[in-house]
C-alpha positions as CSV (number, residue, x, y, z in Angstrom):
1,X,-10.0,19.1,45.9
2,X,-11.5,16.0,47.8
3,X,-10.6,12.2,47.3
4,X,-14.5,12.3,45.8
5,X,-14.0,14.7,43.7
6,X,-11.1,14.0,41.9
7,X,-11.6,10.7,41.5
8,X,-14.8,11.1,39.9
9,X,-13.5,13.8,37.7
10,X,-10.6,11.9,36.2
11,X,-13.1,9.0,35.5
12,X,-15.1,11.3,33.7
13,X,-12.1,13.0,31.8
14,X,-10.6,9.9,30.7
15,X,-14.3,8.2,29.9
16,X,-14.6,11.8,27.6
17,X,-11.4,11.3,25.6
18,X,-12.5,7.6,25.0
19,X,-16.0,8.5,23.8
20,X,-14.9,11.0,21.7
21,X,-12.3,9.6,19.7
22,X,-15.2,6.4,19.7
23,X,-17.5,8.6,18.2
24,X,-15.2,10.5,15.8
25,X,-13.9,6.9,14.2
26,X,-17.4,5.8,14.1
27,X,-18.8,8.6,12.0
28,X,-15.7,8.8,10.2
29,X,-15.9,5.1,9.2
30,X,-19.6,5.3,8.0
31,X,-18.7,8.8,6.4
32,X,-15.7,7.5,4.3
33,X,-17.7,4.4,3.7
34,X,-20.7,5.4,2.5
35,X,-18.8,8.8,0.2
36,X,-16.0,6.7,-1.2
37,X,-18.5,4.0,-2.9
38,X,-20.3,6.5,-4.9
39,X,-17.0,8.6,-5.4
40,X,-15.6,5.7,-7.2
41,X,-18.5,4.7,-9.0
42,X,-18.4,8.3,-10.7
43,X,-15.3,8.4,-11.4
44,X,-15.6,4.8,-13.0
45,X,-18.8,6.3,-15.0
46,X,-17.1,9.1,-16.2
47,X,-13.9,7.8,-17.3
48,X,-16.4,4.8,-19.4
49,X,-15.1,5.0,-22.8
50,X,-18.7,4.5,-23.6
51,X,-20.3,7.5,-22.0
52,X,-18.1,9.9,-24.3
53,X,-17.9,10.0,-28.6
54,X,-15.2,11.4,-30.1
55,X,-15.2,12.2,-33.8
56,X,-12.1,13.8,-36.0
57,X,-12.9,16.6,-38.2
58,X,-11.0,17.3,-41.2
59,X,-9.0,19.9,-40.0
60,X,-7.6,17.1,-37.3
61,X,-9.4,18.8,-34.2
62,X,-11.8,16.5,-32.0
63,X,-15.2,16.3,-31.3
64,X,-16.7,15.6,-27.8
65,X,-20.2,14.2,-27.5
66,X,-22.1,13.6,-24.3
67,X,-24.1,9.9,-24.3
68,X,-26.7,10.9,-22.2
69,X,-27.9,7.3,-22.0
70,X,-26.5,6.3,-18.9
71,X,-25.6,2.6,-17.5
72,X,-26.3,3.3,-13.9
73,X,-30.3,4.3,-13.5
74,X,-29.7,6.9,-10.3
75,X,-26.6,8.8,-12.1
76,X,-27.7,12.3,-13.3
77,X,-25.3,13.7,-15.8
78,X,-24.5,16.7,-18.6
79,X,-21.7,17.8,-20.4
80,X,-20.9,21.7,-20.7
81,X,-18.7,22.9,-23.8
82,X,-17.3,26.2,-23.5
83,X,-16.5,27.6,-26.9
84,X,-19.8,26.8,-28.7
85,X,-22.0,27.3,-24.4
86,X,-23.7,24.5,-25.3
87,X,-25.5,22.2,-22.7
88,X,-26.5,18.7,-23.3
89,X,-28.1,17.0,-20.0
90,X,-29.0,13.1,-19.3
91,X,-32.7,12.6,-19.4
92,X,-33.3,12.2,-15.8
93,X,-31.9,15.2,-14.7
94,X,-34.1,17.2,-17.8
95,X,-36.9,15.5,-15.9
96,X,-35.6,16.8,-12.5
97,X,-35.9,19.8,-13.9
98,X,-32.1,20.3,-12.4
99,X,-29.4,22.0,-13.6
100,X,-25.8,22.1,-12.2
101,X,-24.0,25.1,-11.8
102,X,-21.0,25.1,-13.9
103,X,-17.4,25.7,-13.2
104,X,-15.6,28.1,-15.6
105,X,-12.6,27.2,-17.6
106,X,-10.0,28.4,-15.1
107,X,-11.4,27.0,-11.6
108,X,-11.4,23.1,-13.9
109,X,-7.6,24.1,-14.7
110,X,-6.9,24.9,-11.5
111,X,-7.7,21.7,-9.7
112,X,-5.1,19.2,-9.6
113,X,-5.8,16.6,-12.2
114,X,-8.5,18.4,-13.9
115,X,-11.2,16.4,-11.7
116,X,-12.7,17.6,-8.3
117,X,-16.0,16.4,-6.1
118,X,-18.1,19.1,-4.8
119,X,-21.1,18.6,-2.6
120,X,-24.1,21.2,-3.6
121,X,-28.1,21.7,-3.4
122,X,-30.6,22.3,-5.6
123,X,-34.1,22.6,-5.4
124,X,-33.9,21.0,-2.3
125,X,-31.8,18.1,-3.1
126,X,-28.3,17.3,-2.3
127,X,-26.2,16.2,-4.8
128,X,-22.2,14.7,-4.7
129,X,-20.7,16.0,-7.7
130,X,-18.1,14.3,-10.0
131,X,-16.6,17.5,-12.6
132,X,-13.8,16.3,-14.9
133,X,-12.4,18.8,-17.5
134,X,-12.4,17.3,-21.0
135,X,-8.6,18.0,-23.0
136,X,-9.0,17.6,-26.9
137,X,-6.4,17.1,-28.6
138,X,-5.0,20.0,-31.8
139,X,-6.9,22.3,-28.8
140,X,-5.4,24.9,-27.4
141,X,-8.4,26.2,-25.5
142,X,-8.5,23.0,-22.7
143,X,-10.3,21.9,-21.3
144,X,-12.9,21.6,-24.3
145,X,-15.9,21.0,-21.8
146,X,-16.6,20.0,-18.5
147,X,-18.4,16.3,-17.8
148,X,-20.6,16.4,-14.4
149,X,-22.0,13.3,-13.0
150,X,-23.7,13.3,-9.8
151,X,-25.3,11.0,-7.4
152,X,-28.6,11.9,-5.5
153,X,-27.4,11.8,-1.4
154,X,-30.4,12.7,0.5
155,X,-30.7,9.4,2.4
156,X,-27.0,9.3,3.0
157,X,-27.0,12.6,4.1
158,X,-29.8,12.1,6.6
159,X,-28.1,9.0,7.8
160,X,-25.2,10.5,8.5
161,X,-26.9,13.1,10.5
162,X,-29.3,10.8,12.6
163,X,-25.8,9.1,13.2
164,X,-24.4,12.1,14.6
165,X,-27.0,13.3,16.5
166,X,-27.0,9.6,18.4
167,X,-23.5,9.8,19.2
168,X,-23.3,13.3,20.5
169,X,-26.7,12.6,22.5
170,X,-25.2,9.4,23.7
171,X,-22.0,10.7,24.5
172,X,-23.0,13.4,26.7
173,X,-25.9,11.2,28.3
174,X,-22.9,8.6,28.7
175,X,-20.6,11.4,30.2
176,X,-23.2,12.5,32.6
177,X,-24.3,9.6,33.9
178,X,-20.6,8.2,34.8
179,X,-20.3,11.3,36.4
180,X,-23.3,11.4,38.5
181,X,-22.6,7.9,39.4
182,X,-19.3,8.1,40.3
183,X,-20.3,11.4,42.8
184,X,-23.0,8.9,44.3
185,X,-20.8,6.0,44.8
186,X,-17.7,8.4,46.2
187,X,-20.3,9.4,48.8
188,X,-21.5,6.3,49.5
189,X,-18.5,4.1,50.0
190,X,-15.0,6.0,50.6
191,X,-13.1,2.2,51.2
192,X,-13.8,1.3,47.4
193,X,-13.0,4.1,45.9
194,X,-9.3,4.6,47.9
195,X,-8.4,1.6,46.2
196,X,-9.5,3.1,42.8
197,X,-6.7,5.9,44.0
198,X,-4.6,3.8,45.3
199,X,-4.5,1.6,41.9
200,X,-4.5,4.9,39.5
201,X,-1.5,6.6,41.7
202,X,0.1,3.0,40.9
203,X,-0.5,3.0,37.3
204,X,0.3,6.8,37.1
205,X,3.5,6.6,39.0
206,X,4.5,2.8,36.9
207,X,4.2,1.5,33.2
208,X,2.4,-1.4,34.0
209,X,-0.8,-1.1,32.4
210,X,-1.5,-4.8,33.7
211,X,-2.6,-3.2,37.0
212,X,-6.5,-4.5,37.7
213,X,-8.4,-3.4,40.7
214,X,-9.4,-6.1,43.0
215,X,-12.9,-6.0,43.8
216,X,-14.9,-9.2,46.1
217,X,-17.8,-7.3,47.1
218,X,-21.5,-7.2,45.0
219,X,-22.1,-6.1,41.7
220,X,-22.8,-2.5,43.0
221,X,-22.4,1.0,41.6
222,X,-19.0,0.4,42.9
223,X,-18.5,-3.0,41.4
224,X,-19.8,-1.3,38.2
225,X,-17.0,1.4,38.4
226,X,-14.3,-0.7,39.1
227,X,-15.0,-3.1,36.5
228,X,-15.7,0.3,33.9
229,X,-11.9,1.9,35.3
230,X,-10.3,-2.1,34.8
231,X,-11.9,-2.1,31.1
232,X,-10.5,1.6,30.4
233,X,-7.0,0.5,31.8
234,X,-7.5,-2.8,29.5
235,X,-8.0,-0.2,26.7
236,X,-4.9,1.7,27.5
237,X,-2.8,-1.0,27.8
238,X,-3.8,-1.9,24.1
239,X,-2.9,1.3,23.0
240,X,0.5,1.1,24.8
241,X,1.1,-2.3,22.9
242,X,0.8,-0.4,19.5
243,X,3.0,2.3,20.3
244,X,5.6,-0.7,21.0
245,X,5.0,-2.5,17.9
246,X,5.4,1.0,16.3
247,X,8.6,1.4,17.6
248,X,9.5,-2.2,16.7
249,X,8.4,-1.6,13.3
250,X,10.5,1.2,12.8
251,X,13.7,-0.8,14.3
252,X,12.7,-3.4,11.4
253,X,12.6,-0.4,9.3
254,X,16.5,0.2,9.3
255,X,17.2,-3.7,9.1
256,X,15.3,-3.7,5.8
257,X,17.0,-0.3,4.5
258,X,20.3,-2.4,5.0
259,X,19.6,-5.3,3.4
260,X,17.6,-4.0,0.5
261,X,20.7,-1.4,-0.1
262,X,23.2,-3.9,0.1
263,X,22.1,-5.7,-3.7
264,X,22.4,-2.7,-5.9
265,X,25.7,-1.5,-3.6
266,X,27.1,-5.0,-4.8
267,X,26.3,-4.6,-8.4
268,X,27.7,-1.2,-8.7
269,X,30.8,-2.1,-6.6
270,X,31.2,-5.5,-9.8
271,X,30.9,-3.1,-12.5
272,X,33.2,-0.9,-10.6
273,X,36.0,-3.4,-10.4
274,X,35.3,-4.9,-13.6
275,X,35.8,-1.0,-15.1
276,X,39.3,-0.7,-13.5
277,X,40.4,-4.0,-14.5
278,X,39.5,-3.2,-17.9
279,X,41.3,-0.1,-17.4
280,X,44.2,-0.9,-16.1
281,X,45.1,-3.3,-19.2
282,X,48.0,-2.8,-20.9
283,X,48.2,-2.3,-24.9
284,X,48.2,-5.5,-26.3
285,X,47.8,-7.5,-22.8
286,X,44.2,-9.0,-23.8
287,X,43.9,-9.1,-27.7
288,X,40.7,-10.4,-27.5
289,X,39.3,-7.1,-25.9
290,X,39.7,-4.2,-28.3
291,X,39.0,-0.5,-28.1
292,X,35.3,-1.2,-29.6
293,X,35.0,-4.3,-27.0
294,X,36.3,-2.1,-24.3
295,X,33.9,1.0,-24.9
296,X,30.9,-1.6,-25.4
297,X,32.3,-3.2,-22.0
298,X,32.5,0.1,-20.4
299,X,29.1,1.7,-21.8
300,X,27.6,-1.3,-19.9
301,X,28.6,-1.1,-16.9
302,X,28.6,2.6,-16.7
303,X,24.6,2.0,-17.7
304,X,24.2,-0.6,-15.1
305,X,25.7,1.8,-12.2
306,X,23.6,4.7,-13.3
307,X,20.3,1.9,-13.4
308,X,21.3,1.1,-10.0
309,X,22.0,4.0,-8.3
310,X,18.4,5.3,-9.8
311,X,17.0,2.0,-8.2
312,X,18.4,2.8,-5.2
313,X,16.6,6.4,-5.0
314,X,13.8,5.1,-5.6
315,X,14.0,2.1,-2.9
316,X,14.9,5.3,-0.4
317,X,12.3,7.1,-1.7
318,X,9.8,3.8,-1.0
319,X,11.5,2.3,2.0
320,X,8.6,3.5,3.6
321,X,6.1,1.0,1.9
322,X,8.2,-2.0,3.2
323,X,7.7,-0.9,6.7
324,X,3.4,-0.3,6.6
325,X,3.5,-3.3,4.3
326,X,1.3,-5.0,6.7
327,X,-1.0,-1.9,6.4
328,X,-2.1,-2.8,3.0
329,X,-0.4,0.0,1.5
330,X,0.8,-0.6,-2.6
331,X,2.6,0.4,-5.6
332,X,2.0,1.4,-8.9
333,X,1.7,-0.8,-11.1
334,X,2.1,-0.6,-15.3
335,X,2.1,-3.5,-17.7
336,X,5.9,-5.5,-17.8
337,X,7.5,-7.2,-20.6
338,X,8.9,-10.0,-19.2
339,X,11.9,-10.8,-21.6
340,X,13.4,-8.3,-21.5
341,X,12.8,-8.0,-17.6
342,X,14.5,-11.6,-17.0
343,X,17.6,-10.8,-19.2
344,X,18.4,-7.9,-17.5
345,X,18.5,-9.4,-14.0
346,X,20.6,-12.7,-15.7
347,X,23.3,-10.4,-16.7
348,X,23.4,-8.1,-13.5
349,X,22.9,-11.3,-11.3
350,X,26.5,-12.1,-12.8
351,X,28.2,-9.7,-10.9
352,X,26.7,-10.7,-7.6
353,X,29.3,-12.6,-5.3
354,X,29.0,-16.3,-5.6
355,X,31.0,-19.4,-5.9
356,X,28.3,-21.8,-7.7
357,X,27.6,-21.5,-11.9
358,X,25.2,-19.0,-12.8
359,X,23.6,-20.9,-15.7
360,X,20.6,-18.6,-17.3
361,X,17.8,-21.0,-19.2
362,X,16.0,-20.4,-22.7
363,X,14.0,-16.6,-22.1
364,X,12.9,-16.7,-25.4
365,X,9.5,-18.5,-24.2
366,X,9.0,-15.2,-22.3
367,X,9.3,-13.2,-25.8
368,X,5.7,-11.0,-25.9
369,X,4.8,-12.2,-22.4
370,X,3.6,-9.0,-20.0
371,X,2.2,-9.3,-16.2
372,X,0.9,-6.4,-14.2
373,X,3.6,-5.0,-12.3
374,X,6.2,-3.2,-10.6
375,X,9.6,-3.6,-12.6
376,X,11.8,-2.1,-9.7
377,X,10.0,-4.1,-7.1
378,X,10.2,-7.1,-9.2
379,X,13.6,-6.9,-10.1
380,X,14.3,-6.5,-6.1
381,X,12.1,-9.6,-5.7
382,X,14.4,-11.8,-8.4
383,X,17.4,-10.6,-7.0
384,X,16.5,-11.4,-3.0
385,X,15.9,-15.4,-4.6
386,X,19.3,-15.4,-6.5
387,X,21.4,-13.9,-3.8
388,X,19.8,-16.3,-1.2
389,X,20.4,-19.3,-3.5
390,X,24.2,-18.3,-4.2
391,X,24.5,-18.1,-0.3
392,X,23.8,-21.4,0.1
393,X,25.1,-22.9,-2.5
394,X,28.9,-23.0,-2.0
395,X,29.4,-25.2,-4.7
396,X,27.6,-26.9,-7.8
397,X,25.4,-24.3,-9.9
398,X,22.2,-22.0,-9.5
399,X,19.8,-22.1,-12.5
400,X,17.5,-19.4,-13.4
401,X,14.9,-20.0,-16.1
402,X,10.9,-19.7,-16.7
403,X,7.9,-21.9,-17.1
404,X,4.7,-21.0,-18.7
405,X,1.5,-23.1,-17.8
406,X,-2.0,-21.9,-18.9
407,X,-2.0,-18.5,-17.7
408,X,0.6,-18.0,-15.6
409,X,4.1,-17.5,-15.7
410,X,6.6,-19.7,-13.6
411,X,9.9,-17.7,-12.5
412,X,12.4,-20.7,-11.4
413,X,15.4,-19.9,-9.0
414,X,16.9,-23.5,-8.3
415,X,19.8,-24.1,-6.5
416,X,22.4,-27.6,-6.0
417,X,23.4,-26.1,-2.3
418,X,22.7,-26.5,1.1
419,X,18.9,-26.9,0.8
420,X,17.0,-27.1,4.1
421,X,13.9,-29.8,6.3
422,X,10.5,-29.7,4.8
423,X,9.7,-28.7,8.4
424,X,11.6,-25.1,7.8
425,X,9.5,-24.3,4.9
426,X,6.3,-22.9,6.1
427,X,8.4,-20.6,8.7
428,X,11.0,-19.2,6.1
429,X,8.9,-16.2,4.8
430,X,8.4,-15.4,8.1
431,X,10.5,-11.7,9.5
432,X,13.9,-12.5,11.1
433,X,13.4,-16.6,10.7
434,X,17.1,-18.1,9.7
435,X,17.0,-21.3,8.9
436,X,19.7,-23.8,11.0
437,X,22.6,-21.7,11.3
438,X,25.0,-24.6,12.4
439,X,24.6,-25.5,8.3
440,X,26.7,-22.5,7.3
441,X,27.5,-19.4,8.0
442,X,25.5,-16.5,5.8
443,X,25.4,-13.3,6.3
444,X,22.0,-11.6,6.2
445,X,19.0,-10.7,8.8
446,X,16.2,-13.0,7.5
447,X,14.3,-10.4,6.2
448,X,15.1,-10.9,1.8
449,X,12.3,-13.7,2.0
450,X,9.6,-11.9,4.2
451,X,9.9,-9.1,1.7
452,X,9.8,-10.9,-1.5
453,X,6.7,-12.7,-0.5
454,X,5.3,-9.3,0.4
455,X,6.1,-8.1,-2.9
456,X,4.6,-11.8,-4.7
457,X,1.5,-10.9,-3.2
458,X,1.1,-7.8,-4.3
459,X,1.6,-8.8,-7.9
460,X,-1.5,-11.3,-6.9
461,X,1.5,-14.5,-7.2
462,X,2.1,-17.6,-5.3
463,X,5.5,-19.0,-4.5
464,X,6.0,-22.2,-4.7
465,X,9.4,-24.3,-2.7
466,X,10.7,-27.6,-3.6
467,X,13.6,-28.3,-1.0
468,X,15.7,-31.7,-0.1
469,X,18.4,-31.1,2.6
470,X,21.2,-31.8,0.8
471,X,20.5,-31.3,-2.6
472,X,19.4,-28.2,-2.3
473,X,16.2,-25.6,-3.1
474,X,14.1,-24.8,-5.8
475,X,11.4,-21.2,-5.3
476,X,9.2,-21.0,-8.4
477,X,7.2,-17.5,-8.1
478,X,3.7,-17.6,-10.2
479,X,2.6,-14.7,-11.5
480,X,-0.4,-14.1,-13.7
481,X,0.2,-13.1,-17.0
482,X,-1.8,-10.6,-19.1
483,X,-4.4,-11.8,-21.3
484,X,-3.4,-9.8,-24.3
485,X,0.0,-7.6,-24.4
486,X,-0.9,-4.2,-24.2
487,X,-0.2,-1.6,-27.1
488,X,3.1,0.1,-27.6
């Protein structure tokens, strides 16, 4: 195949590829965007405690009725129940003249959750579909009904399709006209384009994607090319640079497995020691520790390995979330009572390696006091500020207490240690910063911080860092508490 030839085809391959995935992650985009909005606004509609009545009958079975007054003016709606075939429809969809089809008792209990979408036509309209199977409970024929809300999606679905006509039409009119100019131009001018070979032999043959093609004559069809080929090269070399921070991310990915294993290792390897010393006591060595005291003692700590060694499969099991953290993925999160949260990591903090006092403040303020969390991750959180405060603090005492102002909650981690310059501070949440090594030696990679301000942010918290060099360091972590404690 000639110089002409090829070169024009391999623009036109790579120029393909490009458009392509373009187009795919622009429809995609507006697709996702524009389903997912009304997706979650049904769901949120039909989950409304106020769209569904439930009344108790004497026998104790429950009643489902369908409030076909709905909040949202363009949400069509009606409620199917199975035993008694009844129907009940919103008003707008009576005067629609619509009627959904209905899914039978075992397709509802066959989708996972009870809840599926489902895109259908009727009459000419297109509807997205929200169907959630109703459980009652003293039932045993559930679900009881079926609930179906539905959006009208004409315009979006004509939207969507204008979009994807334009993109396939202005792909292929994209495709052919780089190809027909790149034919003309490999006729025209053969010098030009033999450096366009010469530089995509060199990129092919190297891994330098900072390659540009030098180009000092007029803003021709040739110019045009060259500067097209540099800006596809500039794209590549982008994607290169991801696939590099990928594999840096997963080298950060076994430092943090390390350090975040390392915590509950060290508790279970206290409890461990404390258990044979306890053990190995002779009768009548230590009256004050009886059989009872020694059972209670042992009952502990055997709870506190088995706690941690559960903790620990489930930070395996979420590693992961620690290395996309800066993708925006989550955790669940469940209502935490915060006493009893805070005692728990006072006692186990005990067993943690240190040389300073571990003095625990008054908790009782905390009594009744819930925030909106992640207990494992929070307890992973404590513990990262305690062990970095007993690292630095080779003598004096680390103090752990709570605050409470208006409505939030003040966690207090202060230290007598090492402490560090005000100029460190903004930098120490930052992956892999140490602070000045030459003022002790510590053991860790610099990663605790980075992660427990990953994990302060996700409870929607602030941290807050008073530090004297010195005198040492004081992290107060502010997280909102919930308005009323939730029922148990």
């Amino acid at each position: 195949m000639s110089i002409k030839l090829r070169l024009t085809a391999w623009y036109s391959g790579i120029l393909a590829v490009m458009l392509l995935a373009f187009s795919a992650a622009i429809y995609g985009f507006f697709y996702f965007n524009t389903y997912g909005d009304l997706k979650d606004r049904l769901r949120f509609q039909a989950r409304s405690s106020e769209l569904l009545q439930q009344t108790i009958n004497y026998d104790g079975s429950l009643d489902l009725t369908f409030n076909k007054r709905l909040d949202m003016q363009y949400v069509y709606g009606q409620m199917y129940f199975y035993d008694s075939k009844k129907l009940t429809r919103s008003g707008n969809l009576q005067n629609a003249d619509v009627q959904f089809d209905v899914p039978s008792r075992e397709q509802i209990k066959a989708v996972k959750g009870g809840a599926q979408f489902v895109h259908a036509t009727y009459g000419g309209y297109s509807f997205l579909i929200y169907q959630w199977g109703i459980d009652a409970e003293n039932y045993s024929n559930n679900p009881a009904a079926v609930l179906q809300l539905a959006f009208y999606t004409g315009d979006q679905d004509k939207l969507l399709e204008r979009l994807k006509t334009i993109l396939i039409a202005g792909s292929f009119a994209t495709l052919i006209a780089a190809f027909t100019f790149g034919l003309f131009m490999a006729r025209k001018s053969m010098t030009p384009i033999g450096k366009v070979i010469e530089a995509a032999e060199g990129i092919q043959t190297g891994n330098d994607l900072s390659v540009r093609i030098e180009y000092d004559g007029p803003p021709d069809e040739i110019g045009r090319l060259i500067h097209t080929f540099n800006n596809m090269i500039g794209r590549m070399e982008g994607i290169y640079k991801e696939l590099e921070d990928s594999y840096a991310a997963q080298r950060r990915f076994v430092s943090d497995a390390s350090h975040e294993l390392r915590t509950p290792l060290t508790t279970i390897r206290g409890n461990i020691d404390l258990l044979q010393k306890v053990w190995e006591l002779k009768p009548g060595e230590n009256p004050a520790l009886d059989e009872a005291a020694i059972r209670q003692m042992s009952v502990e700590s055997v709870s506190d390995i088995a706690d941690e060694a559960k903790r620990m499969s489930r930070l395996v099991a979420d590693m992961l979330s620690l290395a996309r953290a800066d993708t925006g993925r989550t955790f669940e999160k469940e209502p935490v009572a915060l006493e009893p949260l805070m005692t728990e990591v006072a006692r186990r903090a005990a067993f943690l390696p240190h040389d300073a006092e571990w003095i625990t403040g008054d908790l009782s303020l905390l009594n009744g006091k819930y925030v909106s969390g992640n207990k494992d991750y929070l307890q992973q959180m404590l513990f990262i500020f305690i062990d970095n405060a007993f690292k630095y603090t080779p003598s004096g005492e680390v103090r752990f207490d709570a605050v409470l102002y208006q409505s939030q909650v003040g966690i207090r981690v202060s230290d007598t240690g090492i402490g560090m310059d005000k100029s460190e501070v903004p930098y120490i949440f930052d992956r892999f910063y140490r602070a000045d090594e030459s003022r002790g030696n510590t053991e860790g990679t610099g990663l605790g911080l980075s992660i427990a301000k990953w994990i302060i942010d996700e409870h929607s918290g602030s941290v807050e860092v008073v530090t004297r060099q010195g005198e040492g360091t004081t992290f107060i972590i502010w997280l909102p508490v919930l308005f009323a404690a939730p029922l148990e």
